[in-house]
C-alpha positions in Angstrom: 25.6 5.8 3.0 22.8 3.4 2.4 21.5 3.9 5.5 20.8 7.9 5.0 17.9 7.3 2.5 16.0 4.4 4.6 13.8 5.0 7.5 14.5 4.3 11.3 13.2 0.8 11.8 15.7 -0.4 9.1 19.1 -1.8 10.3 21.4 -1.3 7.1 25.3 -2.1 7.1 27.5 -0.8 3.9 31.3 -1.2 3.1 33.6 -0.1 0.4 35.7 -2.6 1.1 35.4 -6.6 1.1 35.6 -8.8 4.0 37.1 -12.0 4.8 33.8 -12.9 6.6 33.6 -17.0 7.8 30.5 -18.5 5.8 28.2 -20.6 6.9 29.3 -24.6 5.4 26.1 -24.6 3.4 26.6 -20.9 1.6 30.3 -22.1 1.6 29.0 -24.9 -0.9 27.4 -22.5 -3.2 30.6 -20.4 -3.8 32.7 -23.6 -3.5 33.6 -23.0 -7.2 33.1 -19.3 -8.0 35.5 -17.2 -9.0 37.1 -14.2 -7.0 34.5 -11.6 -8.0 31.7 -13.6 -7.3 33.3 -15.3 -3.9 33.7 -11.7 -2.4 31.1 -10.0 -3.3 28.7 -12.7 -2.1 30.9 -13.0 1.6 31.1 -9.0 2.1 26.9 -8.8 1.3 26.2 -11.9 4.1 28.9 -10.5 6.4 26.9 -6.7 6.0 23.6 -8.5 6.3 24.5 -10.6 9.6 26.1 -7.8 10.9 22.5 -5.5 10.3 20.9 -8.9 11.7 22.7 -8.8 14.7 21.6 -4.7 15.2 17.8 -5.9 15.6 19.0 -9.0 18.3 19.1 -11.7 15.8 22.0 -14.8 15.7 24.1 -15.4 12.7 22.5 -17.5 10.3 22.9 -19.2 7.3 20.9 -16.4 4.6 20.7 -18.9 1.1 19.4 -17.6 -1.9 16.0 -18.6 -2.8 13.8 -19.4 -6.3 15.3 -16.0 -7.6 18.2 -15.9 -5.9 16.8 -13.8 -3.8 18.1 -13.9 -0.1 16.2 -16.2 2.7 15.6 -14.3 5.8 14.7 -15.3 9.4 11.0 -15.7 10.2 10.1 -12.4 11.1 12.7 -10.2 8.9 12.3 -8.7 5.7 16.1 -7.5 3.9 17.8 -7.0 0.8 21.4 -7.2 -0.4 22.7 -5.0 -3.2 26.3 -5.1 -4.5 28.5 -3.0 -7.1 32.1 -3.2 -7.4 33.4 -1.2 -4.7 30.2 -0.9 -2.7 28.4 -3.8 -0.7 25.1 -3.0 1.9 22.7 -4.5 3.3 19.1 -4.0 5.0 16.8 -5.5 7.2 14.2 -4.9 9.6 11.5 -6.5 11.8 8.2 -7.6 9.7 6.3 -6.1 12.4 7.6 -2.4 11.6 8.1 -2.9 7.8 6.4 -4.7 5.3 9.5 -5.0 2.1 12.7 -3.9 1.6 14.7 -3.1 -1.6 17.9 -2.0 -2.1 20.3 -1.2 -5.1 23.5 0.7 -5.6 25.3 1.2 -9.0 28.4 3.6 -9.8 27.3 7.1 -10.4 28.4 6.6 -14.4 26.4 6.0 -17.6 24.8 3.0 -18.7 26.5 0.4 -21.7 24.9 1.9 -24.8 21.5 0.1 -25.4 20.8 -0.9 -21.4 18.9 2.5 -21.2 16.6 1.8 -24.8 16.3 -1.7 -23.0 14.8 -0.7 -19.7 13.1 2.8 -20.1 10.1 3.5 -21.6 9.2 6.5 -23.7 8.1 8.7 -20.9 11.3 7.6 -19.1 13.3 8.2 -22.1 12.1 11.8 -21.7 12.3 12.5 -18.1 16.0 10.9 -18.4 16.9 13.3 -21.2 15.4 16.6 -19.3 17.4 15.6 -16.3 20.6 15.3 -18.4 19.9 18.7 -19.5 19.9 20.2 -16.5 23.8 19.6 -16.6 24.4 18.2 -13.1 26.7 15.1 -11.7 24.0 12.2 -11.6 24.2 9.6 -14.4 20.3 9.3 -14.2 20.1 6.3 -17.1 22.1 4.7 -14.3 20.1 6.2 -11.7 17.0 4.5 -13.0 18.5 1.0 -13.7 18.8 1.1 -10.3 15.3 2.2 -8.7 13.3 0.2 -11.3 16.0 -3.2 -9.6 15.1 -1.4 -6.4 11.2 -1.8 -7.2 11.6 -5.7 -8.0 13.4 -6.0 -4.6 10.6 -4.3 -3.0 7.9 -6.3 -5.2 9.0 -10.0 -5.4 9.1 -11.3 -1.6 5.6 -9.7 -1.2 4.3 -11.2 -5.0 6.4 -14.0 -5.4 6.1 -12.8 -8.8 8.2 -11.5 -11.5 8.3 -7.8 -12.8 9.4 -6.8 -15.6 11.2 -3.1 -16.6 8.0 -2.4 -18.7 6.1 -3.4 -15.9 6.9 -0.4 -13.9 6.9 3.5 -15.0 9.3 5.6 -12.7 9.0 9.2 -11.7 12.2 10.9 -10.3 12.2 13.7 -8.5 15.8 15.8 -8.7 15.0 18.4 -5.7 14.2 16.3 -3.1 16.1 12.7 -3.7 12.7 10.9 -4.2 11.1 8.5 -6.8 8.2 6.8 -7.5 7.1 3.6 -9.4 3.8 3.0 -11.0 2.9 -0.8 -11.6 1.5 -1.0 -15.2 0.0 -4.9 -14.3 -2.8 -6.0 -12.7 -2.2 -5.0 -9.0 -2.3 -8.2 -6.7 -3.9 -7.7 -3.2 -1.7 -7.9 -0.5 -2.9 -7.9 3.4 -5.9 -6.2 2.0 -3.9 -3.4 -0.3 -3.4 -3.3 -3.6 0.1 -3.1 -4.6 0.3 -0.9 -7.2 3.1 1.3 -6.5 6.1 2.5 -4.9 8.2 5.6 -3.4 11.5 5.4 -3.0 14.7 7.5 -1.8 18.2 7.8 -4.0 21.4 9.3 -3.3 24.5 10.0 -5.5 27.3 10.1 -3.4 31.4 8.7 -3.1 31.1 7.9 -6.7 27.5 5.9 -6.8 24.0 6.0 -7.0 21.9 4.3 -4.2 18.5 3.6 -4.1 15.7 2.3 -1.5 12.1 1.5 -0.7 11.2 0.9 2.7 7.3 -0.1 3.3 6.4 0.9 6.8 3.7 -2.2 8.0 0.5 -1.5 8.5 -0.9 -0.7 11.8 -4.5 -2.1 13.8 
């Protein structure tokens, strides 16, 4: 499913089901005491991204969270992991062909009362009550959790910095399965652009909403 909203140079592996994957002894250690929940969701998203790994020629490797938990890639491979209960993917690619990856999935229902005050802001409020109006089958307060998690996936391996929700205002577009994210900080310069936004694709399908951003690299 994921894989339908994320350009060609992306390898991207989902499941609805867990996997009794074998872990690596060091990401064995980190689970050593988790419970259930935690233990397979973390398994099934390594087993999906080594499997994606292994679709653009790399060995299995050890993938260990980072300062943000964050997952550590091999030189040369940008990715991202999302998880959901009942839904695992993941998705990586070559540096070379893209520049960041995020990924998020979340079920297709509303948001806990309060989440949606918490992220959204006021035009966001408004674009998520027109939408509701229109009376169709996408929960899109959950919708937009999702993209503006989505635009942190894409914005911290590049920033190495944190973002908050207020940090980003999201435009999404209902015809065509598109959003976009415009960051309300200081842009930072990255490889000689300023990162100051995103586009994105979502999908409501099988009972969830997906989202992606795929950066293609720049070309010399």
């Amino acid at each position: 499913m994921i894989s339908d909203i994320l350009p060609a140079p992306v390898a991207a592996i989902d499941t609805f089901e867990d996997h009794e994957a074998e872990l690596f002894p060091e990401e064995e250690e980190l689970i050593a005491e988790a419970v259930d929940k935690r233990r397979k969701e973390f398994t099934t998203g390594r087993h999906c991204a080594r499997t994606a790994l292994g679709q653009l020629g790399f060995a299995p490797v050890p993938l260990l969270p980072g300062p943000r938990r964050e997952p550590t890639w091999p030189s040369g491979v940008v990715g991202s992991i999302t998880h959901c209960k009942g839904y695992r993917a993941a998705a990586v690619a070559r540096t070379s062909e893209v520049w960041t990856i995020g990924i998020d999935a979340e079920p297709n229902a509303p948001t806990p009362p309060g989440v949606l005050e918490a992220i959204a802001l006021p035009p966001e409020l408004a674009m998520v009550s027109e939408l509701g109006a229109a009376g169709n089958k996408v929960a899109w307060d959950r919708l937009l959790f999702s993209a503006k998690e989505t635009v942190y996936k894409a914005w911290f391996p590049l920033t190495r910095a944190w973002l908050g929700f207020e940090e980003a205002e999201l435009t999404i577009n209902p015809d065509d399965g598109t959003f976009s994210a415009r960051i309300l900080v200081e842009a930072p310069v990255v490889d000689g652009v300023p990162l100051d936004g995103f586009t994105g694709r979502w999908l409501a399908r099988e009972g969830f909403v997906v989202t992606a951003i795929a950066v293609p690299a720049l070309t010399t």
